[in-house]
DSSP file (Angstrom, degrees, kcal/mol; ACC not computed):
  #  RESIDUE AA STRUCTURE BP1 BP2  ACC     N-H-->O    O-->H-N    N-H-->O    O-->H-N    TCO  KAPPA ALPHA  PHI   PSI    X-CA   Y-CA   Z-CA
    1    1 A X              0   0    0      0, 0.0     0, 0.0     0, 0.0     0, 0.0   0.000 360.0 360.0 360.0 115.5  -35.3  -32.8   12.0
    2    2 A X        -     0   0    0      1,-0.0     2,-0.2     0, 0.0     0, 0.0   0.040 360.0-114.7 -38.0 157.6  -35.7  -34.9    8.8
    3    3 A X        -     0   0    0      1,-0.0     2,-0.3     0, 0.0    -1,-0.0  -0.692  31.8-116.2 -98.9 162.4  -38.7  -37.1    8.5
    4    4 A X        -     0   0    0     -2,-0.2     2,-0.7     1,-0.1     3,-0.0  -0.713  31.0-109.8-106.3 146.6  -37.8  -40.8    8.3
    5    5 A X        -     0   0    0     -2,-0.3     3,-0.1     1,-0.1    -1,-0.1  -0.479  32.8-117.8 -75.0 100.1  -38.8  -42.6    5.1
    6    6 A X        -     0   0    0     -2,-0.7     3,-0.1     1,-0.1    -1,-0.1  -0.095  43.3 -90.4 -68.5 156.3  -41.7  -45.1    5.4
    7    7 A X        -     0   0    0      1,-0.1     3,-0.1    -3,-0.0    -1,-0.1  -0.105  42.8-100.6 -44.2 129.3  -40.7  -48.5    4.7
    8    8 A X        -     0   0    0      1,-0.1    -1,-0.1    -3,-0.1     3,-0.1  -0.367  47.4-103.0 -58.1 138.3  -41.1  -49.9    1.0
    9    9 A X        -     0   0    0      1,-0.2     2,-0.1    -3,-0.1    -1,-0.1  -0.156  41.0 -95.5 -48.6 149.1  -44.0  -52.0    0.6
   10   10 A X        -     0   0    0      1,-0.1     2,-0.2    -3,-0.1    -1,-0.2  -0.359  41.2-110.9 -87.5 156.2  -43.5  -55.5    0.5
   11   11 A X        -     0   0    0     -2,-0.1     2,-0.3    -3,-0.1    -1,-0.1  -0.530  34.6-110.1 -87.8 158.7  -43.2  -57.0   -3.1
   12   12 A X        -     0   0    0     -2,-0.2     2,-0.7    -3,-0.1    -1,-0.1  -0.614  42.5-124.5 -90.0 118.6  -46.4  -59.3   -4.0
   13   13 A X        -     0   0    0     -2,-0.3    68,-0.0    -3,-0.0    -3,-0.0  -0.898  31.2-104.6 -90.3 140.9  -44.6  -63.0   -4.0
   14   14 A X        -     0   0    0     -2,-0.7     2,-0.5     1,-0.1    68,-0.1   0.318  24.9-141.2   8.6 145.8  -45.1  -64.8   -7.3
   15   15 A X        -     0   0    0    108,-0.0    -1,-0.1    66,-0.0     2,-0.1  -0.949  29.4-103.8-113.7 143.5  -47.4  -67.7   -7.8
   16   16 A X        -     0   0    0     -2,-0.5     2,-0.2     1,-0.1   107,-0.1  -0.318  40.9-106.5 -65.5 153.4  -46.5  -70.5   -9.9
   17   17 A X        -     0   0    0    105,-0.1   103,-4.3    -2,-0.1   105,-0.1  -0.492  19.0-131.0 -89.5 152.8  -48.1  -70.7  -13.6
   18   18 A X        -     0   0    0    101,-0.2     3,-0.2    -2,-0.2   101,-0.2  -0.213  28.9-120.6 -85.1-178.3  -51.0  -73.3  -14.8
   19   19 A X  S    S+     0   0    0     99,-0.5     3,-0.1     1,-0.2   100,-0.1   0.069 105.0  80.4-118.8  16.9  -49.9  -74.8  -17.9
   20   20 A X  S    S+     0   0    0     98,-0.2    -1,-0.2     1,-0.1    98,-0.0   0.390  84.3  62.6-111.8  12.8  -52.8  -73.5  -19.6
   21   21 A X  S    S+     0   0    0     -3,-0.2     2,-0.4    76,-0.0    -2,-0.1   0.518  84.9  86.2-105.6   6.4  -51.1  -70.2  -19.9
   22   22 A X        -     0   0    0     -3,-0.1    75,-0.2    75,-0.1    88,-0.1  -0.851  59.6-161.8 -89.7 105.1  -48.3  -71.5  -22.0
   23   23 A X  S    S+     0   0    0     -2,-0.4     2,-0.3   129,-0.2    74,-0.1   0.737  79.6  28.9 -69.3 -17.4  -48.7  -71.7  -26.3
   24   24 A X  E     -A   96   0A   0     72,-0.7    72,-1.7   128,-0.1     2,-0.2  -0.992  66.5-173.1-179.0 128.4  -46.1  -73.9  -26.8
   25   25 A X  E     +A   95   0A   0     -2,-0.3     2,-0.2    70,-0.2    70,-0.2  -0.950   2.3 179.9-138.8 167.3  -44.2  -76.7  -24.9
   26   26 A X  E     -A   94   0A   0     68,-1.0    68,-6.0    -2,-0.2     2,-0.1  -0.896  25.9-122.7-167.8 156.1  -41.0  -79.0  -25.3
   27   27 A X        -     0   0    0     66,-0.2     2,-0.4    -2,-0.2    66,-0.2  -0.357  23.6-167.0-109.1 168.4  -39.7  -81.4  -23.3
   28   28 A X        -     0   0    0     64,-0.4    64,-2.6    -2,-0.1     2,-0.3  -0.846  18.6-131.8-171.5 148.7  -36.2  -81.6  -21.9
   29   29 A X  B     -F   91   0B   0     -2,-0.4    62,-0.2    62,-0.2    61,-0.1  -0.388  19.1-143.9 -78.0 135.8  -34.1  -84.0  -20.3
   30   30 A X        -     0   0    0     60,-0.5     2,-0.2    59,-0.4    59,-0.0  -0.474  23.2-133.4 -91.0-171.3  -32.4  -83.0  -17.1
   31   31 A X    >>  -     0   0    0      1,-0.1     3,-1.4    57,-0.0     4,-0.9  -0.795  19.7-110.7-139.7 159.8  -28.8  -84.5  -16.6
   32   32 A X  G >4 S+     0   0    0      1,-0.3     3,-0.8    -2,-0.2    56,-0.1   0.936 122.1  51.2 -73.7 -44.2  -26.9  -86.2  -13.7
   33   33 A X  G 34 S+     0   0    0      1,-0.2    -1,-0.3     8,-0.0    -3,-0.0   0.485  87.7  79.3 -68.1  -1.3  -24.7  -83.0  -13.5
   34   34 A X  G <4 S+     0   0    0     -3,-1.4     8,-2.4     2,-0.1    11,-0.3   0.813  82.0  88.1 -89.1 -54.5  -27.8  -80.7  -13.3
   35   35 A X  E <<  -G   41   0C   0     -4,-0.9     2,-0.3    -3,-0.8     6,-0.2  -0.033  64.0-151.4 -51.3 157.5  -28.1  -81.7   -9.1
   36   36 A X  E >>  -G   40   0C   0      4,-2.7     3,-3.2     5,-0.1     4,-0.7  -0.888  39.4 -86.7-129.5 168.6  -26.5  -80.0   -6.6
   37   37 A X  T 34 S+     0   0    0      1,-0.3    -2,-0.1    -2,-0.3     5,-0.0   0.405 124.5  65.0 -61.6   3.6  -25.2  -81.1   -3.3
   38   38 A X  T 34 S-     0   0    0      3,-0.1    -1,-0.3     2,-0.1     3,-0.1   0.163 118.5-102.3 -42.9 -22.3  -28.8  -80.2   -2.0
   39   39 A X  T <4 S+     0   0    0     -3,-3.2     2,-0.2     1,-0.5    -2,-0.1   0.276  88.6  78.7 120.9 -16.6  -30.7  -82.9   -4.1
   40   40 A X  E  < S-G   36   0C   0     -4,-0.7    -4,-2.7     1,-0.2    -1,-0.5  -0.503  93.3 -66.8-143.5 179.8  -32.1  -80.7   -7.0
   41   41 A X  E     -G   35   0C   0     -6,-0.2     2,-0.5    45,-0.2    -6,-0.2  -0.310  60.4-112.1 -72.2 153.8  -31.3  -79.1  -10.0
   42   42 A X    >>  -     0   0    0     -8,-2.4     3,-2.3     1,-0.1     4,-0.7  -0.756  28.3-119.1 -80.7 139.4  -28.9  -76.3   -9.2
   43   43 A X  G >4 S+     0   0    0     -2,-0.5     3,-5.1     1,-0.2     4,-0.4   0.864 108.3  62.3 -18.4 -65.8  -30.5  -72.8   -9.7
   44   44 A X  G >4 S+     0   0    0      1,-0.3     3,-0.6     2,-0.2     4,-0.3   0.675  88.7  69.7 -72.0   2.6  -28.4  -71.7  -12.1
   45   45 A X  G X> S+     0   0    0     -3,-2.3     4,-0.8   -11,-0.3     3,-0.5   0.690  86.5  71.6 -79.0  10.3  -29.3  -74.5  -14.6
   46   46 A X  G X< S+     0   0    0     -3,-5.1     3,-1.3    -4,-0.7    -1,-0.2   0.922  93.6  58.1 -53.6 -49.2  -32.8  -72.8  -15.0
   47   47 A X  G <> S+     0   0    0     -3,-0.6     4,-0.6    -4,-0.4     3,-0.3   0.465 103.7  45.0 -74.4 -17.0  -31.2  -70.2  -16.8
   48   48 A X  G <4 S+     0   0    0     -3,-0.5    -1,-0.3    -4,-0.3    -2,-0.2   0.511 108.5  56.1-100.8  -4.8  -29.7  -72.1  -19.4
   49   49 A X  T << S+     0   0    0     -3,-1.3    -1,-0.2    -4,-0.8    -2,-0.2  -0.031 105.7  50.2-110.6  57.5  -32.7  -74.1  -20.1
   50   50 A X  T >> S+     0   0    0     -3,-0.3     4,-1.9    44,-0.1     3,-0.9   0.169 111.1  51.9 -47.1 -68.5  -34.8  -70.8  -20.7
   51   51 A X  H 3X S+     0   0    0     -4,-0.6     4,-1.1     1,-0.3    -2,-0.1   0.850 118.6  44.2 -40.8 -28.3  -31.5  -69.9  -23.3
   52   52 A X  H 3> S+     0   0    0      2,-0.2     4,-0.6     3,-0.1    -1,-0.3   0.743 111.7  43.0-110.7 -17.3  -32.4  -73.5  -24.7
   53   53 A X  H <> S+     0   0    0     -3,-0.9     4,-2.0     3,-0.1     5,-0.2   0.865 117.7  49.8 -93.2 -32.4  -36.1  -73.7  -25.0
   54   54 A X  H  X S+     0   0    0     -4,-1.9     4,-1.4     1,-0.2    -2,-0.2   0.860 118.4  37.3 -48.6 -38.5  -36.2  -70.1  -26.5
   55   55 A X  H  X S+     0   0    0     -4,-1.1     4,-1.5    -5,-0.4    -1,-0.2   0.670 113.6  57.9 -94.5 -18.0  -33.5  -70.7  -29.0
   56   56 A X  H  X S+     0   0    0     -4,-0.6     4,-1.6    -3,-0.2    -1,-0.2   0.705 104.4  48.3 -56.4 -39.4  -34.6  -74.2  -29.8
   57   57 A X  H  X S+     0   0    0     -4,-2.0     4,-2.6     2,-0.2    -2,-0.2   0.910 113.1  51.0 -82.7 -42.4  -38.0  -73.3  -30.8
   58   58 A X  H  <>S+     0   0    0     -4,-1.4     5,-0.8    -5,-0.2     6,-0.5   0.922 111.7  48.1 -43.7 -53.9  -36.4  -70.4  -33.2
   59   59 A X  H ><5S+     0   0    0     -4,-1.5     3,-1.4     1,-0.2    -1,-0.2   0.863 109.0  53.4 -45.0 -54.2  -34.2  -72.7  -34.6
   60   60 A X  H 3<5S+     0   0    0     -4,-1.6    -1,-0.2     1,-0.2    -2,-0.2   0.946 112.3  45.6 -62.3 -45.1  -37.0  -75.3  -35.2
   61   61 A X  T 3<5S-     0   0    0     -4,-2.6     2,-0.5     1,-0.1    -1,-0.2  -0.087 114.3-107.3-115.3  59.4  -39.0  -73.0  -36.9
   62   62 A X  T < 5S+     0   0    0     -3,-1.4    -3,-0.2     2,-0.1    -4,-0.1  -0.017  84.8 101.1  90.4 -37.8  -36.9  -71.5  -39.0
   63   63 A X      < +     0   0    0     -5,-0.8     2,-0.5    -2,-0.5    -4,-0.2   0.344  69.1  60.3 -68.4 -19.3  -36.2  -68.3  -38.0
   64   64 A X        -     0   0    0     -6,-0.5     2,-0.4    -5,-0.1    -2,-0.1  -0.918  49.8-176.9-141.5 128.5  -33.1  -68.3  -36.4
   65   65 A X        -     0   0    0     -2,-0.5     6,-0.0     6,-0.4    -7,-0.0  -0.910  12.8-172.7-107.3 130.6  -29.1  -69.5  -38.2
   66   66 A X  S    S+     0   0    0     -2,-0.4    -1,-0.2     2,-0.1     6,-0.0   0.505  76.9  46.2 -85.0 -13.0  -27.0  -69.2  -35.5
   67   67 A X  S    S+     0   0    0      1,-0.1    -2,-0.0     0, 0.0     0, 0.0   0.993 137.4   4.2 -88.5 -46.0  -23.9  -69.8  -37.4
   68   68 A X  S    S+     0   0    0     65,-0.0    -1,-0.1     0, 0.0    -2,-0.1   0.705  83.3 133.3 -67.6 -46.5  -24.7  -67.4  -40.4
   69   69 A X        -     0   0    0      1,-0.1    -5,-0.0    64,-0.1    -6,-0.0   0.218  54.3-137.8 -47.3 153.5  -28.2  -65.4  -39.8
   70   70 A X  S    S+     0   0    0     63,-0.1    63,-4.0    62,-0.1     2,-0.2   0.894  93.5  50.6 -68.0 -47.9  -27.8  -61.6  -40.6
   71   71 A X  E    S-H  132   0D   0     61,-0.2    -6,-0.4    62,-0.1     2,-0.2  -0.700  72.0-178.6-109.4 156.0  -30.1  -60.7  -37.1
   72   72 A X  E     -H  131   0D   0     59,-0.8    59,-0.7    -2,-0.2     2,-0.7  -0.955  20.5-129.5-147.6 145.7  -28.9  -62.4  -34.2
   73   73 A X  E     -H  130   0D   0     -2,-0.2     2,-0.4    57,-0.2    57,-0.2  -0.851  17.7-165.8-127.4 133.2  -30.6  -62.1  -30.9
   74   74 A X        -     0   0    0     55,-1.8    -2,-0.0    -2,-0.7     0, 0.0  -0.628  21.8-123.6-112.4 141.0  -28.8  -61.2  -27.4
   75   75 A X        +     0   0    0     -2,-0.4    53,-0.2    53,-0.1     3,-0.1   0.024  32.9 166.7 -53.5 153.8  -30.3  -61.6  -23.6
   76   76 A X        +     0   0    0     51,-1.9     2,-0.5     1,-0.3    -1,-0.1   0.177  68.3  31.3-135.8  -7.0  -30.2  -58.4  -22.0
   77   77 A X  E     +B  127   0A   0     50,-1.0    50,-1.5     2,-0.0     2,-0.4  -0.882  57.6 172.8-154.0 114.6  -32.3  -59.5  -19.3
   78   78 A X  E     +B  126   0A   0     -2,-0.5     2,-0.3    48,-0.2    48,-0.2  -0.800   9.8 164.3-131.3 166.0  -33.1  -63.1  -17.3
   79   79 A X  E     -B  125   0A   0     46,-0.5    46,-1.4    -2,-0.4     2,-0.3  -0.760  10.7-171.7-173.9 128.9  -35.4  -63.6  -14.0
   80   80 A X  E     -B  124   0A   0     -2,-0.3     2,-0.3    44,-0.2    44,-0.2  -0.998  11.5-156.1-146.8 156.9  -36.7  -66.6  -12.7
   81   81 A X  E     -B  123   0A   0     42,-0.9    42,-1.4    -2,-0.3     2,-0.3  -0.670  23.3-145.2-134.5 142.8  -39.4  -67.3   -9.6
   82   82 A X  E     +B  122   0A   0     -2,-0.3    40,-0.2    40,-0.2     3,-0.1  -0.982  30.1 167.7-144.8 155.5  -39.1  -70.8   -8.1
   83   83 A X        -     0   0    0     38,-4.0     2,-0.3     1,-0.5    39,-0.2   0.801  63.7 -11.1-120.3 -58.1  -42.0  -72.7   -6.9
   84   84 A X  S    S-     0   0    0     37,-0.7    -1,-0.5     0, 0.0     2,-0.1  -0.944  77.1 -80.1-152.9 161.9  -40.5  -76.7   -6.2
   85   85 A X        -     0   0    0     -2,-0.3     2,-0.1    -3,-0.1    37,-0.1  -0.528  29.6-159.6 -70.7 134.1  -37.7  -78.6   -6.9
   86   86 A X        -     0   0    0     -2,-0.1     2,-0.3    35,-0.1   -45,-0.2  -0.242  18.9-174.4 -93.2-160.1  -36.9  -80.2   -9.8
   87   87 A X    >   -     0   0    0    -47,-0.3     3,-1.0     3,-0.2     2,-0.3  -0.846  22.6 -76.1 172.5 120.2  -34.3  -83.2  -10.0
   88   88 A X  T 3  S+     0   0    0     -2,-0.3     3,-0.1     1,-0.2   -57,-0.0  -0.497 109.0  31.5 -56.3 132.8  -32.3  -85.7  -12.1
   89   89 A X  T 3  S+     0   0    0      1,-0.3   -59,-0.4    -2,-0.3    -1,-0.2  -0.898  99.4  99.6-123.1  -8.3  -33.4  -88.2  -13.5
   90   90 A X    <   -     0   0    0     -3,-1.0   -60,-0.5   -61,-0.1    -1,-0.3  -0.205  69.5-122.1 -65.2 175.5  -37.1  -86.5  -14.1
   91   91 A X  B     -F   29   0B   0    -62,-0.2    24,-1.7    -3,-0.1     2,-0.5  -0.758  23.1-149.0-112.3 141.1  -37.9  -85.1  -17.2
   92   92 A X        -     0   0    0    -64,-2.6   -64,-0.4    -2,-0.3     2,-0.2  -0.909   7.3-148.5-125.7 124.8  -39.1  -81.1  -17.5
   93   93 A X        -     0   0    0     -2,-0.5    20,-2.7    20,-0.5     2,-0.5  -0.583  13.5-149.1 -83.2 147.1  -41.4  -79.6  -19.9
   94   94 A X  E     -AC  26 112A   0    -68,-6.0   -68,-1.0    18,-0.2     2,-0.4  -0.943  14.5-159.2-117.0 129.2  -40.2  -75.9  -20.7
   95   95 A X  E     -A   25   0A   0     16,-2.3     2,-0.3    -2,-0.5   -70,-0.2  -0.714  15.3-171.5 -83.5 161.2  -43.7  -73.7  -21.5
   96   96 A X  E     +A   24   0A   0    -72,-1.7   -72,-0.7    -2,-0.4     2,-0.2  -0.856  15.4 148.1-144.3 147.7  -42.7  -71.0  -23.3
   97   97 A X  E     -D  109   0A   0     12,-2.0    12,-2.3    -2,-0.3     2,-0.7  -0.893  37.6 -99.6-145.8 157.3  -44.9  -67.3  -24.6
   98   98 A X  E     +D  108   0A   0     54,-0.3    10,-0.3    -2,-0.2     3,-0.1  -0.881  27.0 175.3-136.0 168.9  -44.5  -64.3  -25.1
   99   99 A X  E    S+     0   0A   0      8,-1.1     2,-0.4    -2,-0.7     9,-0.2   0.804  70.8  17.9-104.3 -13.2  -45.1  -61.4  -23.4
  100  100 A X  E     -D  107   0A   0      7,-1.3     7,-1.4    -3,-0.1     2,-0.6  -0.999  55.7-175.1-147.0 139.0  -44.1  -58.6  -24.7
  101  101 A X  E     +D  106   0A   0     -2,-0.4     2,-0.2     5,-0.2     5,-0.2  -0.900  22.7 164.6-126.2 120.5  -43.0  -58.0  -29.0
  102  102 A X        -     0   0    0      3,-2.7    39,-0.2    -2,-0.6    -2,-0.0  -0.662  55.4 -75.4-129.7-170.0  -41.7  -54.6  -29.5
  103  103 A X  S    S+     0   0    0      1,-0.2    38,-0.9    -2,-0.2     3,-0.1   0.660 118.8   2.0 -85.1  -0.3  -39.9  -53.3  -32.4
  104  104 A X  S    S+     0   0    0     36,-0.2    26,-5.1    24,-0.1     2,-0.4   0.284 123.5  47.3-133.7  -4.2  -36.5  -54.9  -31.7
  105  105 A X  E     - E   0 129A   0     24,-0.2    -3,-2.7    33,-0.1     2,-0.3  -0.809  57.5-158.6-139.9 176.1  -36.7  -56.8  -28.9
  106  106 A X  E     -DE 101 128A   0     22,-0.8    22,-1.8    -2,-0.4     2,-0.6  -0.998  10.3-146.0-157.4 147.4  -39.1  -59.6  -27.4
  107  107 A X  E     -DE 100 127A   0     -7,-1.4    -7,-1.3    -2,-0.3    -8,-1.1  -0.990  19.2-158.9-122.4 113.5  -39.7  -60.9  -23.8
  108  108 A X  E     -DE  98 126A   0     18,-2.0    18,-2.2    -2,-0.6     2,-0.4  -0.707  10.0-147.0-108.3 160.5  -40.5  -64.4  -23.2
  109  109 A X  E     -DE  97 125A   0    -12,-2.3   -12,-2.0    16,-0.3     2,-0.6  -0.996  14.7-171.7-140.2 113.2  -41.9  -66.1  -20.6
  110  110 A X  E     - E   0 124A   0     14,-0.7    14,-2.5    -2,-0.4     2,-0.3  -0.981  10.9-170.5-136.1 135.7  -41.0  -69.6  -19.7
  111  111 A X  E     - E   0 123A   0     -2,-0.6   -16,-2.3    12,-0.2     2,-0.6  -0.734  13.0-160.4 -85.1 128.9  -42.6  -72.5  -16.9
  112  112 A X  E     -CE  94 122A   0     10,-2.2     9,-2.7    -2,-0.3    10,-1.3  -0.937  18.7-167.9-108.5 131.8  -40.5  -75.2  -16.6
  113  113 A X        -     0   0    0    -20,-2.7   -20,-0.5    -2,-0.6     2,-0.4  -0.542  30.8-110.9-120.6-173.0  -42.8  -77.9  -15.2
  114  114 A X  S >  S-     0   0    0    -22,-0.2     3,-1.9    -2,-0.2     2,-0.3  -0.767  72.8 -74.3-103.6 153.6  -42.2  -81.5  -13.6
  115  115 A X  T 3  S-     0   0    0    -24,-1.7     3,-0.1    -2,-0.4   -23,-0.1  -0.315 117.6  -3.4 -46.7 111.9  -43.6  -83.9  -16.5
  116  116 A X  T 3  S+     0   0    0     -2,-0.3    -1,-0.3     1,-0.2     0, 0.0   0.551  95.2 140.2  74.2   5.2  -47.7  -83.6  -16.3
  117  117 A X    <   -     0   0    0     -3,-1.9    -1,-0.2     1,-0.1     3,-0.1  -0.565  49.5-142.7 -64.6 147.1  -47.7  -81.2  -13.1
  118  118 A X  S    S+     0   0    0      1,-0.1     2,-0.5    -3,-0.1   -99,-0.5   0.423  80.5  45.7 -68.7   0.0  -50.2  -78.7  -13.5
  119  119 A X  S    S-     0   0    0   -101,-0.2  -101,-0.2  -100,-0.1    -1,-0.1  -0.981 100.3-101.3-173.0 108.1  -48.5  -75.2  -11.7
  120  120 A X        -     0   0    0   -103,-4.3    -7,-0.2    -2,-0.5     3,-0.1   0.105  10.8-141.9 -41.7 170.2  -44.9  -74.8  -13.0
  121  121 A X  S    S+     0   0    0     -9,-2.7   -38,-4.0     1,-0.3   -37,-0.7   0.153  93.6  17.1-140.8 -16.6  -42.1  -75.8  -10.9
  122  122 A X  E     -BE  82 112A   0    -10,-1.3   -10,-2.2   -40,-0.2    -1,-0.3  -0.997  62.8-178.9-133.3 118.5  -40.5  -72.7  -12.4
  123  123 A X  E     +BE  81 111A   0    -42,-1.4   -42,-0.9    -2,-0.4   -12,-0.2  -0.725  23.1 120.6-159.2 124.7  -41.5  -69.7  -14.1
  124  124 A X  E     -BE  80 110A   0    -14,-2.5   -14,-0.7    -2,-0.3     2,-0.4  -0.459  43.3 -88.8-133.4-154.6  -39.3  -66.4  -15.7
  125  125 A X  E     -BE  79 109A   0    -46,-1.4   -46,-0.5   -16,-0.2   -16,-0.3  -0.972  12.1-169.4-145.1 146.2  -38.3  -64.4  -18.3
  126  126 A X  E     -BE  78 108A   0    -18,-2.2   -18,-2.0    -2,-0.4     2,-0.6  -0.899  18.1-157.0-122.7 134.6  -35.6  -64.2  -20.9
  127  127 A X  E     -BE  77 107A   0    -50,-1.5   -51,-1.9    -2,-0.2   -50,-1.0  -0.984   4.0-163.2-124.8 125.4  -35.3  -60.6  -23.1
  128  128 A X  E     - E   0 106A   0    -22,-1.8   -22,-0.8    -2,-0.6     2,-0.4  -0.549   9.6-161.2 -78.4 168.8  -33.7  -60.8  -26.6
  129  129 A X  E     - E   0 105A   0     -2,-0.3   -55,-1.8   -24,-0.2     2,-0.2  -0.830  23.0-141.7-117.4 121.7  -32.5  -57.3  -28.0
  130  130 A X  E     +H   73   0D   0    -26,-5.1     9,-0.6    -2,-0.4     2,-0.2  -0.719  33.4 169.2 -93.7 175.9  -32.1  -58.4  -32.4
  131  131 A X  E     -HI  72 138D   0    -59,-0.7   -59,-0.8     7,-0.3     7,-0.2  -0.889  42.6 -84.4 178.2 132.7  -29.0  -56.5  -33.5
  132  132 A X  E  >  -H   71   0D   0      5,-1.9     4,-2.5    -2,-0.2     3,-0.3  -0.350  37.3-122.8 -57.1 133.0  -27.1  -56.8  -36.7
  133  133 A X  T  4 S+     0   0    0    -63,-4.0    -1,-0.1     1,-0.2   -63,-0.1   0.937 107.0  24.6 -23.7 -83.1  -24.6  -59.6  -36.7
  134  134 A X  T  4 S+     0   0    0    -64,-0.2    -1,-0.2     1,-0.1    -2,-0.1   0.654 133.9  37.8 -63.4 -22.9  -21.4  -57.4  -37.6
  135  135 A X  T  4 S-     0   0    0     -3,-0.3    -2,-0.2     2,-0.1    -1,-0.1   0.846  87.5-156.2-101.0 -56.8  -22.8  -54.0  -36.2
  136  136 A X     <  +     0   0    0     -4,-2.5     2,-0.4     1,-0.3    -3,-0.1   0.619  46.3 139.3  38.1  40.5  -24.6  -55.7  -33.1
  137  137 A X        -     0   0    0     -5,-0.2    -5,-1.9     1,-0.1    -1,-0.3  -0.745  67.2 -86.1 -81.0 147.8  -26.8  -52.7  -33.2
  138  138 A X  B     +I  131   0D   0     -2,-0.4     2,-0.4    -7,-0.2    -7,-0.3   0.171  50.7 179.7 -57.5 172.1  -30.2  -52.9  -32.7
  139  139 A X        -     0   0    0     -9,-0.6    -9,-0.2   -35,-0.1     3,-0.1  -0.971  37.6 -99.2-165.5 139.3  -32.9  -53.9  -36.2
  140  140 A X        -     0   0    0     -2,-0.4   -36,-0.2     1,-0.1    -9,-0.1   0.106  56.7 -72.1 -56.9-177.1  -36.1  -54.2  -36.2
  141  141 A X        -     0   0    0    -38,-0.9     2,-0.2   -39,-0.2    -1,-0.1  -0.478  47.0-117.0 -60.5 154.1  -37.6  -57.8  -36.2
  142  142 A X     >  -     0   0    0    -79,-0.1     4,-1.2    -3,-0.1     5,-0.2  -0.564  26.3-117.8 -68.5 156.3  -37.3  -59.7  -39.1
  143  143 A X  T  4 S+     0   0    0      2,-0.2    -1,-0.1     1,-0.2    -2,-0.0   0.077 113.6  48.6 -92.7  50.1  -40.8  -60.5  -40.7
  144  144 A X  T  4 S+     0   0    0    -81,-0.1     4,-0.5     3,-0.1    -1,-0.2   0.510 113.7  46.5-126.6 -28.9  -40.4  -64.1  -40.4
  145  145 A X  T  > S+     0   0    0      2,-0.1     4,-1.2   -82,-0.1    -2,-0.2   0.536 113.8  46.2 -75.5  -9.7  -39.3  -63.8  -36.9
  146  146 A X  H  X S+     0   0    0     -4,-1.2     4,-1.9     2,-0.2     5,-0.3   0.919 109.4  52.9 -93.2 -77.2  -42.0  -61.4  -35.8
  147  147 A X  H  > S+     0   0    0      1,-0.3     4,-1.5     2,-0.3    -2,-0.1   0.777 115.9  42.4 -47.5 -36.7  -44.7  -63.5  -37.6
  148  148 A X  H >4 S+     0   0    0     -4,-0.5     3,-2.6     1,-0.2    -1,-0.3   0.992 117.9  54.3 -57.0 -56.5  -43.1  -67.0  -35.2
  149  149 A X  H >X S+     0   0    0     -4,-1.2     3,-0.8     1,-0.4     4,-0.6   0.614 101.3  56.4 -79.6 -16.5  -43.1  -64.4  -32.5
  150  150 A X  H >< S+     0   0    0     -4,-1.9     3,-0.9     1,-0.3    -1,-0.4   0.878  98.1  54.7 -99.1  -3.6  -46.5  -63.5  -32.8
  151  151 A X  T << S+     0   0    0     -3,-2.6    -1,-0.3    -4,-1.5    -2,-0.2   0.190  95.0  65.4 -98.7  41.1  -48.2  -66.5  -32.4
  152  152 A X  T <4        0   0    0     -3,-0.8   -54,-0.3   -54,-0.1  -129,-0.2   0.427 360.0 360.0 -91.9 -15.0  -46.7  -67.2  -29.3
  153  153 A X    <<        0   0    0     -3,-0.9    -2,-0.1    -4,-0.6   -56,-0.1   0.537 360.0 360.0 -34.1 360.0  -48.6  -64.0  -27.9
């Protein structure tokens, strides 16, 4: 008789992030269409404001044409931990770092917080893979995006 397979350990649950673990913040406005019938933002807009403070902040500094640029960069990978509810009409700061810079790809980590809370409301990760525009194979970083990308470390 086979032996029975002990049970997987239970996963470690999450804690929300301080805002002092974040390099870089921007605000963003939530929208009437954001609630669900529950009261709150609906989950799945978390995931599009991770897609919006990461691409925002590229954009701002320089690094990233979306309509032209040669490297282009595409998610392969989202996750997100929720801590409390956010809501329309309040306003939400997105933290964003990053955590991991390798030779083609980058992993961020963004808190989405209530305005001035201390301990995110929110906190996940977004993974780019760069990849040539026309090819969409992978390329290293550029070094003007690696250099943004390290001082968010």
């Amino acid at each position: 008789m086979a032996e029975a397979a002990a049970p997987a350990p239970a996963l470690a649950r999450p804690s929300p992030l301080a805002r002092t673990e974040f390099r870089h913040f921007m605000p963003i406005q939530t929208r009437w269409m954001d609630n669900d019938l529950y009261g709150h933002v609906n989950n799945v807009v978390y995931y599009s404001w991770f897609d919006t403070a990461v691409n925002r902040y590229l954009i701002e500094q320089g690094v990233l044409d979306i309509h032209a640029g040669a490297v282009i960069g595409l998610v392969i990978e989202t996750q997100c931990n929720y801590f409390a509810p956010l809501a329309f009409p309040e306003p939400v700061e997105a933290g964003l770092r990053v955590a991991h810079l390798g030779r083609s790809s980058v992993r961020y980590q963004v808190g989405l917080y209530a305005q001035g809370a201390a301990l995110c409301a929110a906190s996940g990760h977004f993974v780019h893979v760069y990849v040539d525009r026309a090819t969409r194979r992978p390329v290293p970083l550029p070094p003007d995006l690696h250099a943004v990308l390290t001082g968010l470390l």
